[in-house]
C-alpha positions as CSV (number, residue, x, y, z in Angstrom):
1,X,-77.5,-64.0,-58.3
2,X,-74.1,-62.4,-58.3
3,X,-71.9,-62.5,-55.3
4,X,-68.9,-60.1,-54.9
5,X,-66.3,-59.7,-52.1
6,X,-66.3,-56.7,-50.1
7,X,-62.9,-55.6,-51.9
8,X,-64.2,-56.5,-55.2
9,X,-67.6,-54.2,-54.7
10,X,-64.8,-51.5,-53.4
11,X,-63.3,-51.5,-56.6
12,X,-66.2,-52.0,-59.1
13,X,-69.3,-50.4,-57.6
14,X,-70.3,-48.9,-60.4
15,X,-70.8,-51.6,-62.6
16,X,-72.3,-53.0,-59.0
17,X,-74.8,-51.0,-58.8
18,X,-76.0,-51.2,-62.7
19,X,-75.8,-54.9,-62.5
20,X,-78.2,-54.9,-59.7
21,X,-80.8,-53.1,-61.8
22,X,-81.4,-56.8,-63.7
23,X,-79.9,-59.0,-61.1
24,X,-79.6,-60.1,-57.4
25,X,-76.2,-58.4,-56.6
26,X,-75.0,-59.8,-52.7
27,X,-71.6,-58.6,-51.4
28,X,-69.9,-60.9,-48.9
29,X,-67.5,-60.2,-46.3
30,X,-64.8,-62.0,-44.6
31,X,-66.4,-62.9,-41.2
32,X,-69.8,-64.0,-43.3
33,X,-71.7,-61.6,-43.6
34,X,-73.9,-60.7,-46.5
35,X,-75.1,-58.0,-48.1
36,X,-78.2,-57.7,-51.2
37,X,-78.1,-54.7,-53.4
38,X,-81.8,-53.8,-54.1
39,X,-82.4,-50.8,-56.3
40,X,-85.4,-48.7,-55.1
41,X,-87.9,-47.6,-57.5
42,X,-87.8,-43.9,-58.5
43,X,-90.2,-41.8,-56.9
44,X,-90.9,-38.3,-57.7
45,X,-89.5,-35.7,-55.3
46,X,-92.3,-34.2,-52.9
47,X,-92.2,-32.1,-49.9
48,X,-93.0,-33.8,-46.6
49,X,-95.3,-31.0,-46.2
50,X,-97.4,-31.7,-49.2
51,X,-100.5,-32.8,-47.6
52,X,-103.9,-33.2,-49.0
53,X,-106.1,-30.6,-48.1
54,X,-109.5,-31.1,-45.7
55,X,-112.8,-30.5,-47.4
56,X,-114.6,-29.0,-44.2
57,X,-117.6,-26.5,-44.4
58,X,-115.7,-23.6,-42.5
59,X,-115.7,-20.0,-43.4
60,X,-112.5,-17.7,-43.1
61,X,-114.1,-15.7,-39.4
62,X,-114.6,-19.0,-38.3
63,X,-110.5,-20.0,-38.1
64,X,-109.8,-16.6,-36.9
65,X,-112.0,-17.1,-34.0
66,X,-110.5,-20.3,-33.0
67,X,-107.2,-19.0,-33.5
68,X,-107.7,-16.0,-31.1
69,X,-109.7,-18.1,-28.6
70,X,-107.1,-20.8,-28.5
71,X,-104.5,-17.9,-27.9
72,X,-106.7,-16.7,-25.1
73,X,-106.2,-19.5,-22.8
74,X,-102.7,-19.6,-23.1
């Protein structure tokens, strides 16, 4: 484990953030508190509205119908 100063992380945290890909990096400031640099794991990119799709036995005339009775009560 690595610990740093906050002024020291200012200055290098580049190297910082490299060196916390192998090793425990914790940055330390004056009053005592302490920070740990944990790299997250790369995840691929996806849309938040990529959801998996329902495998439901329902035809086409079927939505429509619900749609335009739901709009009915409104």
């Amino acid at each position: 484990m690595k610990v740093y100063t906050y002024s020291e992380a200012r200055e290098k945290l580049s190297s910082i953030l490299e060196e916390s890909r192998t090793e425990e990096v914790v940055i330390k400031r004056r009053r005592g508190d302490m920070y740990t640099i944990v790299p997250q794991s790369a995840r691929p990119r996806r849309s938040p509205f990529d959801i998996p799709g329902l495998s439901k036995s329902i035809t086409r005339q079927e939505i429509l119908q619900a749609i335009s009775e739901s709009r009915e009560r409104a």
